[in-house]
Biopython code that builds the backbone (N, CA, C, O; Angstrom):
import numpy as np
from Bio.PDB.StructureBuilder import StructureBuilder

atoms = [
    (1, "UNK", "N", (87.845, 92.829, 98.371)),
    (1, "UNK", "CA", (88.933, 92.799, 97.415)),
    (1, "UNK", "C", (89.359, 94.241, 97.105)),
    (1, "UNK", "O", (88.548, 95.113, 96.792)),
    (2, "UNK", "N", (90.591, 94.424, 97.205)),
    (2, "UNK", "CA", (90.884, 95.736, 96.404)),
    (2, "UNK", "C", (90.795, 96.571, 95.107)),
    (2, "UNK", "O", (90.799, 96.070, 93.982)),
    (3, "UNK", "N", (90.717, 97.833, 95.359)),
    (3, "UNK", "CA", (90.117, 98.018, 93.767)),
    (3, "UNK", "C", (91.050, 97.974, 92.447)),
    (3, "UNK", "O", (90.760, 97.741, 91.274)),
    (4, "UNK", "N", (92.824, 98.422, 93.353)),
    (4, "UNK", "CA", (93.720, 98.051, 92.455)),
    (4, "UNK", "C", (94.886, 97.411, 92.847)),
    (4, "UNK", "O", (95.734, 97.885, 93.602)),
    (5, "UNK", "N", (94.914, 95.970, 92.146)),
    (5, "UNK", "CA", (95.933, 94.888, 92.667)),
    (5, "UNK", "C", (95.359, 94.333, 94.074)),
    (5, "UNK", "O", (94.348, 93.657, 94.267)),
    (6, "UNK", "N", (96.357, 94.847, 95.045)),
    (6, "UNK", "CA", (96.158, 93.999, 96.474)),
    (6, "UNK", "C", (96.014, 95.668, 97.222)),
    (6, "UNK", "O", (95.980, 95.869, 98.435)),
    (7, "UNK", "N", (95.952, 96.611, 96.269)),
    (7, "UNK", "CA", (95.278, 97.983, 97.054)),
    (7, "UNK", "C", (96.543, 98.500, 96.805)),
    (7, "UNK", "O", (97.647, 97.972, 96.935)),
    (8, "UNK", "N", (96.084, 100.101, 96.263)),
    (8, "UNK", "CA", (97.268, 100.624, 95.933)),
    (8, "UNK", "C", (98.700, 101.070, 96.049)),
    (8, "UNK", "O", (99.584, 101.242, 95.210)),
    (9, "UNK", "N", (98.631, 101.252, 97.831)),
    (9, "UNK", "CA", (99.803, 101.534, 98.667)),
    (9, "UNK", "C", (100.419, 100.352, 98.538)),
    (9, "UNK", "O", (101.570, 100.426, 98.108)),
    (10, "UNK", "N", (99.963, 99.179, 98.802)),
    (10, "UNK", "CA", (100.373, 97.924, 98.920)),
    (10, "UNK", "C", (100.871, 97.755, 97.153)),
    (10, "UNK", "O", (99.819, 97.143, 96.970)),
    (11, "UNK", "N", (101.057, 97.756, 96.752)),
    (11, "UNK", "CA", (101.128, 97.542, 95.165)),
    (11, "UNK", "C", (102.504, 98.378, 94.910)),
    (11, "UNK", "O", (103.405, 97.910, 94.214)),
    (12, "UNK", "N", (102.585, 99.586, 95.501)),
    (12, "UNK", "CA", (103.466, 100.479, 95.637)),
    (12, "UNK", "C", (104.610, 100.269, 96.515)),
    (12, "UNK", "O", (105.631, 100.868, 96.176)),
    (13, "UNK", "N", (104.671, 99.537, 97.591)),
    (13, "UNK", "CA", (105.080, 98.855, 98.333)),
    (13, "UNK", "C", (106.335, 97.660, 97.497)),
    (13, "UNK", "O", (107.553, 97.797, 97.383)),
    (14, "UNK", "N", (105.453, 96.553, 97.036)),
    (14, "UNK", "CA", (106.373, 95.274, 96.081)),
    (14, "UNK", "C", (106.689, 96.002, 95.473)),
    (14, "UNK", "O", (107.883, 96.129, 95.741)),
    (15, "UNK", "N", (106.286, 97.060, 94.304)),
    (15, "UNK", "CA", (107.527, 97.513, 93.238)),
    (15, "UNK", "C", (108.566, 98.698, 93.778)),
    (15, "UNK", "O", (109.453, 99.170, 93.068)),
    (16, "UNK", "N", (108.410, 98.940, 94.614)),
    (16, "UNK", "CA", (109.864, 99.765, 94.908)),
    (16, "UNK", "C", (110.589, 98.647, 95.925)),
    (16, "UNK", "O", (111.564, 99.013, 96.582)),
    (17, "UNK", "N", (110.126, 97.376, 96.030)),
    (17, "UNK", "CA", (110.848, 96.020, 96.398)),
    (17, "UNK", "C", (111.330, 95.168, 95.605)),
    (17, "UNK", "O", (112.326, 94.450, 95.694)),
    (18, "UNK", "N", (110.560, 95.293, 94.819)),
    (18, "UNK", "CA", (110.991, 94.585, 92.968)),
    (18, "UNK", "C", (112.085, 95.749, 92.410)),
    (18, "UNK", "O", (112.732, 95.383, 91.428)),
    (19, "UNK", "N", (112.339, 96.968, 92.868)),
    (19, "UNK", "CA", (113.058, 97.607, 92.019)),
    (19, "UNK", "C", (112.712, 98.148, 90.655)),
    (19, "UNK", "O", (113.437, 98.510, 89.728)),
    (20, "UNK", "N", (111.009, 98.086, 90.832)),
    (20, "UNK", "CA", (110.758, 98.996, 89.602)),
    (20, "UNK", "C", (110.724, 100.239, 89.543)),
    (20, "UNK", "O", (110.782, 100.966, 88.552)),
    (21, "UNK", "N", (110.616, 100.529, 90.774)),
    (21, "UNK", "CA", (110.403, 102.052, 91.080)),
    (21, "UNK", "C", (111.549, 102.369, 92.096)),
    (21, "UNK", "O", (111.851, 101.626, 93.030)),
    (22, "UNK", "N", (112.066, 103.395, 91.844)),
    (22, "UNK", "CA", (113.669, 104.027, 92.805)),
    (22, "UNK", "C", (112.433, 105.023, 94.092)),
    (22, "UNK", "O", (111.406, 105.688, 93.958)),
    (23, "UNK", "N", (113.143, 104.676, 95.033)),
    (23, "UNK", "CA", (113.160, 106.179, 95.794)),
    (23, "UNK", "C", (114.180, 107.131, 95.853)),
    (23, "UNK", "O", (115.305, 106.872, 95.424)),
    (24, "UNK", "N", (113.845, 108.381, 96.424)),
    (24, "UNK", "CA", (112.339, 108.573, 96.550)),
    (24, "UNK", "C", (111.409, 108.556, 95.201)),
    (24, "UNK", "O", (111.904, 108.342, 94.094)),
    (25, "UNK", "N", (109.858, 108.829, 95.425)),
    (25, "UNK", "CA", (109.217, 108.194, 94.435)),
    (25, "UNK", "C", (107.983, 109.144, 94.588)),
    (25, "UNK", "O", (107.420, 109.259, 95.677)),
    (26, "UNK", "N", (107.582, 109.811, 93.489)),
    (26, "UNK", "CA", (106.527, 110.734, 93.624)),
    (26, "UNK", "C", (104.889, 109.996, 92.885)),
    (26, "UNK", "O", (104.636, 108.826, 92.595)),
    (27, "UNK", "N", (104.185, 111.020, 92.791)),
    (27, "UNK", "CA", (102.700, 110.231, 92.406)),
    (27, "UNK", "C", (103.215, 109.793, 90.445)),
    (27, "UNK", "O", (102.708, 108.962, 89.691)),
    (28, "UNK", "N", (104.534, 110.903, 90.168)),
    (28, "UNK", "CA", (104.700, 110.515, 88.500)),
    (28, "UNK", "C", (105.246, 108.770, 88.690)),
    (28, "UNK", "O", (104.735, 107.870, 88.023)),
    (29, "UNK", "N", (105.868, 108.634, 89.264)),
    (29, "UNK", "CA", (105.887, 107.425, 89.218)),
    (29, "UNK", "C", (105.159, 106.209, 89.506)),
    (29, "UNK", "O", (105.562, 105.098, 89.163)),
    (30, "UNK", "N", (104.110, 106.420, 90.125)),
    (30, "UNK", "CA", (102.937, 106.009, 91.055)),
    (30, "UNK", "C", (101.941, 105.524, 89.669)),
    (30, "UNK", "O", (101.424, 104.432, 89.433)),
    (31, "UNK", "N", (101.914, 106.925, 88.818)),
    (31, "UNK", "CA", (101.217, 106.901, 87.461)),
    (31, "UNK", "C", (101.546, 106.032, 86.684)),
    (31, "UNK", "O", (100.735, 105.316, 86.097)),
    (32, "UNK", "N", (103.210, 105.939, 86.518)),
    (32, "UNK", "CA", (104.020, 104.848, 85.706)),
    (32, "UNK", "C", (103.287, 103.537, 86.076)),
    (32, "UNK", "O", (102.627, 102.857, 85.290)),
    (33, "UNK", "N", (103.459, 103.328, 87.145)),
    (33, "UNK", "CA", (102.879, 101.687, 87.716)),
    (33, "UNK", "C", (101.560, 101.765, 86.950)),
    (33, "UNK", "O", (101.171, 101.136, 85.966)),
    (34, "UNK", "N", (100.980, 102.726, 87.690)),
    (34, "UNK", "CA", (99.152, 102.342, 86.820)),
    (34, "UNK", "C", (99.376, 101.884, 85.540)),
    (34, "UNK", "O", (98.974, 100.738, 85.343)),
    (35, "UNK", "N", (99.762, 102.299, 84.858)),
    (35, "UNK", "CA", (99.631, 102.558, 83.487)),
    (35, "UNK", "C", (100.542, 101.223, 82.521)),
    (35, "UNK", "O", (100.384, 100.677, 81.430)),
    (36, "UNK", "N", (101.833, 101.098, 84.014)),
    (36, "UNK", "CA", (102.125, 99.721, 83.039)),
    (36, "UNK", "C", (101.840, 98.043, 83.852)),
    (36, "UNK", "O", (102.405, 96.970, 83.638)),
    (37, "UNK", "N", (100.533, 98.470, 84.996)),
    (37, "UNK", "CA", (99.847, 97.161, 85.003)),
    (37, "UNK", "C", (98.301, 97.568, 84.551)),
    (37, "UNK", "O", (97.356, 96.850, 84.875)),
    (38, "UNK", "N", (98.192, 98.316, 84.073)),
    (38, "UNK", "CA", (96.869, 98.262, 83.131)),
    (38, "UNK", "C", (95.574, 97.821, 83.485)),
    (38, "UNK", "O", (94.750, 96.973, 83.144)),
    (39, "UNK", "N", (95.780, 99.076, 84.615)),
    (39, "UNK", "CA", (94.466, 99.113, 85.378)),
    (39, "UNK", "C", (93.454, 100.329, 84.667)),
    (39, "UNK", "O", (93.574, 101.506, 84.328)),
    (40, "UNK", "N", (92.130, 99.017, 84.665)),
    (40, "UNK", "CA", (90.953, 100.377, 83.730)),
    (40, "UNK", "C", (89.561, 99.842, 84.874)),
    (40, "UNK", "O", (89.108, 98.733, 85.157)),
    (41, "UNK", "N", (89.216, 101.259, 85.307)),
    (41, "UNK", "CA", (89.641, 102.529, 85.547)),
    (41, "UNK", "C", (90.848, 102.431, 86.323)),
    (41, "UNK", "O", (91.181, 101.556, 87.123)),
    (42, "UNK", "N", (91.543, 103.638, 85.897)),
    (42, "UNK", "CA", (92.799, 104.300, 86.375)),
    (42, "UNK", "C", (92.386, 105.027, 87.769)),
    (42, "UNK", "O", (91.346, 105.665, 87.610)),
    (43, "UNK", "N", (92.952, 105.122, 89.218)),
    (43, "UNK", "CA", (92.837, 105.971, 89.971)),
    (43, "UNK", "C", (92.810, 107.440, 89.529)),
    (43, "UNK", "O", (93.679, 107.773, 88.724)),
    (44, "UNK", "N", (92.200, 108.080, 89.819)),
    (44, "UNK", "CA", (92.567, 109.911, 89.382)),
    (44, "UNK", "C", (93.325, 110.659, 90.351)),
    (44, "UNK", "O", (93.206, 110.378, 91.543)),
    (45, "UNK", "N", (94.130, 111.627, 89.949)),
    (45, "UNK", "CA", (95.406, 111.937, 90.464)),
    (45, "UNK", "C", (94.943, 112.196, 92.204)),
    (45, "UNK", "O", (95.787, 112.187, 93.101)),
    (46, "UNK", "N", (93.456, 112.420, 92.446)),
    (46, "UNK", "CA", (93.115, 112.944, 93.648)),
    (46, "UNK", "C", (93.547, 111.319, 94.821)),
    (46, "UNK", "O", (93.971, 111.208, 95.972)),
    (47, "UNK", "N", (93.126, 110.277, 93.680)),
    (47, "UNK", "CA", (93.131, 109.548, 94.675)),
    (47, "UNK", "C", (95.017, 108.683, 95.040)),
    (47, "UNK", "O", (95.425, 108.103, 96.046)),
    (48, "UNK", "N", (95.512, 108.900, 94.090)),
    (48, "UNK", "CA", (96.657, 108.479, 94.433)),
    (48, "UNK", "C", (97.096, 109.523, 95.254)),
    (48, "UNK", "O", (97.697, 109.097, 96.240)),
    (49, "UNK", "N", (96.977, 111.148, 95.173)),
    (49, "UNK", "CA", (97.535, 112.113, 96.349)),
    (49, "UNK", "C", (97.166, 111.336, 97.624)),
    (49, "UNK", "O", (98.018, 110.969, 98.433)),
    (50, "UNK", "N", (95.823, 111.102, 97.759)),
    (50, "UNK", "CA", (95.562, 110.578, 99.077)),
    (50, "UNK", "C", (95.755, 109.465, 99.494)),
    (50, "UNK", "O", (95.671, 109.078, 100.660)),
    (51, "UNK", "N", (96.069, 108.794, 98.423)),
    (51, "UNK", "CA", (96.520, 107.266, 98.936)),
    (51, "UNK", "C", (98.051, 107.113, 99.595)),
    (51, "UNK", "O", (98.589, 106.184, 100.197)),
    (52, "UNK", "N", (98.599, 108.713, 99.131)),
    (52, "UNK", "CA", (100.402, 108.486, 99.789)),
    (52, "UNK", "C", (100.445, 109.634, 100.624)),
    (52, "UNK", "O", (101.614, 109.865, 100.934)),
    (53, "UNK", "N", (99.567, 110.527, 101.161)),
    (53, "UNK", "CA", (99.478, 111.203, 102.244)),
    (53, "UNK", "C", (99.030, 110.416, 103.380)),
    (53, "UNK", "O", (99.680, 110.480, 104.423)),
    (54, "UNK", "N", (97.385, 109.245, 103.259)),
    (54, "UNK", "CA", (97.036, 109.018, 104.118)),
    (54, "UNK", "C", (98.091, 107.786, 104.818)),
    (54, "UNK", "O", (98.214, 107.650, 106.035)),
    (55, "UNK", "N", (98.922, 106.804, 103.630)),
    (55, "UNK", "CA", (99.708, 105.940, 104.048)),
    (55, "UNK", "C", (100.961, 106.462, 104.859)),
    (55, "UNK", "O", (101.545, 105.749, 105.674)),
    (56, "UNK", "N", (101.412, 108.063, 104.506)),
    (56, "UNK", "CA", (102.655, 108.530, 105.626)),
    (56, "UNK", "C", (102.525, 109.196, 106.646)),
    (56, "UNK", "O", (103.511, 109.604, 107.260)),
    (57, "UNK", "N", (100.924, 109.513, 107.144)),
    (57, "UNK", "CA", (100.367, 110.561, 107.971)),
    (57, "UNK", "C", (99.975, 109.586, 109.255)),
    (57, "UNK", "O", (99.291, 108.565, 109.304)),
    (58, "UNK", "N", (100.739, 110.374, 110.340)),
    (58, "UNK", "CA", (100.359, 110.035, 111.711)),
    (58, "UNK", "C", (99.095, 110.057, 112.058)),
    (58, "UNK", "O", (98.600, 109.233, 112.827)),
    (59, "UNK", "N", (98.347, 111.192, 111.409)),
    (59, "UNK", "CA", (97.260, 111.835, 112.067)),
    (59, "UNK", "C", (96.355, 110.546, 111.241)),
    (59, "UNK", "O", (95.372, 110.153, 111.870)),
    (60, "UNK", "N", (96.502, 110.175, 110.498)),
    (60, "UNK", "CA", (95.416, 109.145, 109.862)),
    (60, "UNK", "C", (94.964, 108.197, 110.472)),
    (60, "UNK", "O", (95.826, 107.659, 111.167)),
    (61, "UNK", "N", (93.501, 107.515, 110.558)),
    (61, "UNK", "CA", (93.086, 106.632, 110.802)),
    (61, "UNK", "C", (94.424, 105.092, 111.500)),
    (61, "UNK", "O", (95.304, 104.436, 110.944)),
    (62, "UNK", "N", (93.954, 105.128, 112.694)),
    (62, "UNK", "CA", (95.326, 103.892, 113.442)),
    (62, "UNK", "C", (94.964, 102.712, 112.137)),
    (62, "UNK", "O", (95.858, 102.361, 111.367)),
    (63, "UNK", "N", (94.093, 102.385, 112.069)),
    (63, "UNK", "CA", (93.993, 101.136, 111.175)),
    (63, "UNK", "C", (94.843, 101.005, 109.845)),
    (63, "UNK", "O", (95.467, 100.011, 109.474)),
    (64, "UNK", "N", (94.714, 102.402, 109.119)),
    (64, "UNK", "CA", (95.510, 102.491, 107.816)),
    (64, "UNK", "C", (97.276, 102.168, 107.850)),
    (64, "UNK", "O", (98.184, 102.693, 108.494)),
    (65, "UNK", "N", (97.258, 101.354, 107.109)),
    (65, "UNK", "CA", (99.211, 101.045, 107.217)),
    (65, "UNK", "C", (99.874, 102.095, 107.165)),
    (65, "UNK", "O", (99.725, 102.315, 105.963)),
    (66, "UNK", "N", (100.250, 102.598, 107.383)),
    (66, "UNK", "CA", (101.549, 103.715, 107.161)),
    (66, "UNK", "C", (102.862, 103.218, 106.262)),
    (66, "UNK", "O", (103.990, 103.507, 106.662)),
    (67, "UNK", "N", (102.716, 102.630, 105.308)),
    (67, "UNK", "CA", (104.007, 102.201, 104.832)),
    (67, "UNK", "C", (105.071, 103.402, 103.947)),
    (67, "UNK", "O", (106.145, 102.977, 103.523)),
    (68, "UNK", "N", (104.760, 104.635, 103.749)),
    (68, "UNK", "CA", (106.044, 105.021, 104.231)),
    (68, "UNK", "C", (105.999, 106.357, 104.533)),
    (68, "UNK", "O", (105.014, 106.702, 105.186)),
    (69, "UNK", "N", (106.814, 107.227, 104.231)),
    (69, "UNK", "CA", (107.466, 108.696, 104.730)),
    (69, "UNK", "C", (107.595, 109.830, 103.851)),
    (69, "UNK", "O", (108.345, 109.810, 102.875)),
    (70, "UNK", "N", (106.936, 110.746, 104.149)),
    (70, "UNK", "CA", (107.132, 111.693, 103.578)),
    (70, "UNK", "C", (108.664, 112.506, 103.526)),
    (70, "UNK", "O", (109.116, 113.064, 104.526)),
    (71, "UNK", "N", (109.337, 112.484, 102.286)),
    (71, "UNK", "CA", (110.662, 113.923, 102.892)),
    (71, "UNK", "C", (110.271, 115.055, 102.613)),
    (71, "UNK", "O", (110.913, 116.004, 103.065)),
    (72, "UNK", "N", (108.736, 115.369, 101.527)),
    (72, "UNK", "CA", (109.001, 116.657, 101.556)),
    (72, "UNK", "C", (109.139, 117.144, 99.783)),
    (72, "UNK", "O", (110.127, 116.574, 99.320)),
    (73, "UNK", "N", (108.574, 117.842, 98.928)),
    (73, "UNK", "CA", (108.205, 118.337, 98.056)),
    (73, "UNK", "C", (107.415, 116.763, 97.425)),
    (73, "UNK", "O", (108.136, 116.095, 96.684)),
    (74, "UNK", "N", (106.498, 116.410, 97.614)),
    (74, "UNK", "CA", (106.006, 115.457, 97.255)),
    (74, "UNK", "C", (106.541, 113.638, 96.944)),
    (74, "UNK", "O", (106.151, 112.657, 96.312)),
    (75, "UNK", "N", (107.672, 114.045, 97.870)),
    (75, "UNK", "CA", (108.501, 112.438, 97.448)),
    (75, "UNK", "C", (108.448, 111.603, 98.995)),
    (75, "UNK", "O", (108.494, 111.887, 100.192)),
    (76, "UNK", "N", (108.319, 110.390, 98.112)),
    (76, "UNK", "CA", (108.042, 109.611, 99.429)),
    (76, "UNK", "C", (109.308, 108.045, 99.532)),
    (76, "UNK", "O", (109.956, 107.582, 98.594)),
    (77, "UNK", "N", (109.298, 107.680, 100.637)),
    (77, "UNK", "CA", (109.781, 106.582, 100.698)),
    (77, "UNK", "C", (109.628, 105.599, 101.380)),
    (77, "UNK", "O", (109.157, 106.155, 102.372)),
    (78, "UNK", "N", (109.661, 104.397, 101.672)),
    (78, "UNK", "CA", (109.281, 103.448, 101.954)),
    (78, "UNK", "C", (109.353, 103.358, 103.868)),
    (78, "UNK", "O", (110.345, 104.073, 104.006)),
    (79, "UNK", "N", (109.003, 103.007, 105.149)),
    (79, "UNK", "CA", (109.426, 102.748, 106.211)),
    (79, "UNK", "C", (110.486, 101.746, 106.263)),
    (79, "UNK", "O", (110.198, 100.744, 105.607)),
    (80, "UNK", "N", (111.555, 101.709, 106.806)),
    (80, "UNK", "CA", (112.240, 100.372, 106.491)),
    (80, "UNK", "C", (111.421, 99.248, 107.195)),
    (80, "UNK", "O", (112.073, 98.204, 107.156)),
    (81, "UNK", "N", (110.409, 99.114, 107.727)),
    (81, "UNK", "CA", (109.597, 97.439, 108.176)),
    (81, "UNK", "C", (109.109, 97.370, 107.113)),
    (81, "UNK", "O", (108.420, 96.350, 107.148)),
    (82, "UNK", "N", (109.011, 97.887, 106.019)),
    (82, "UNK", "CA", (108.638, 97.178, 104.834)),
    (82, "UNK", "C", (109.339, 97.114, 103.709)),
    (82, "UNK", "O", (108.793, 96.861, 102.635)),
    (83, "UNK", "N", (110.326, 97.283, 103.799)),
    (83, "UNK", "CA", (111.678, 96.761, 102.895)),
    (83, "UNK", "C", (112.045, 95.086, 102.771)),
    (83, "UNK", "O", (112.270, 94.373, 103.749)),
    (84, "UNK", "N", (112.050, 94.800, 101.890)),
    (84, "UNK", "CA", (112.143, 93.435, 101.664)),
    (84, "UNK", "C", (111.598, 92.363, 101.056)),
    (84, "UNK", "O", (110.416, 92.650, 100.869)),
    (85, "UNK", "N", (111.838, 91.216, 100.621)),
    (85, "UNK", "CA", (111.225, 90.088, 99.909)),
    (85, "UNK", "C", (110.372, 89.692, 100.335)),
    (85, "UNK", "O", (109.484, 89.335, 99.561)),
    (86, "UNK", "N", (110.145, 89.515, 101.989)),
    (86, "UNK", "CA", (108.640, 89.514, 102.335)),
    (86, "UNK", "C", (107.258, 90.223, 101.717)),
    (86, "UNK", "O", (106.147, 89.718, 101.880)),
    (87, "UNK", "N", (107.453, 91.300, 101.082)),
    (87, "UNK", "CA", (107.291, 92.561, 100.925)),
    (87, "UNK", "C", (106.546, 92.444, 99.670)),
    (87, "UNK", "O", (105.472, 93.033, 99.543)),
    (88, "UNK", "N", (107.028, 91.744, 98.760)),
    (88, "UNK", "CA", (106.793, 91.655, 97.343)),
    (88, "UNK", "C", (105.750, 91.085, 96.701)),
    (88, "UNK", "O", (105.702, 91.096, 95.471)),
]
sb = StructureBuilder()
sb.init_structure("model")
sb.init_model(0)
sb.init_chain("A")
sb.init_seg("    ")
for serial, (resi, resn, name, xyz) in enumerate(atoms, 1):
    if name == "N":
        sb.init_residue(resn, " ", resi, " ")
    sb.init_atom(name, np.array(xyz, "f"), 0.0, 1.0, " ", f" {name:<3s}", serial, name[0])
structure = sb.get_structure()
């Protein structure tokens, strides 16, 4: 089971599909989510950095999803194969 929701990338994923979160979308917003599904313990900022580097990084583990993209000063956005109501 995951430690938060259905695992954090994935969680991050439905709400910028739900439209709670705009892209691009940095870890401040990442924080927003934690905080307003009221997860205790909270990830610490180390692990959400790595949870949206390792999800946009080629070089990462083949197994890990890649769901989305880095542009660059810390903002990220979604791949479009995971855009959508499927998604949510």
């Amino acid at each position: 089971m995951a430690k938060y929701g259905r695992g954090l990338n994935r969680e991050m994923v439905a709400a910028v599909n739900l439209g709670l979160i705009s892209e691009p979308f940095s870890t401040k917003e990442v924080r927003r989510l934690i905080n307003n599904k009221g997860w205790s313990p909270e990830p610490t900022d180390n692990y959400i950095n790595v949870a949206l580097v390792n999800g946009s990084s080629g070089r990462h583990s083949y197994t890990y999803k890649k769901y989305f993209v880095s542009i660059g000063d810390g903002l990220y956005k979604l791949r479009d194969q995971f855009k959508g109501a499927e998604w949510i």
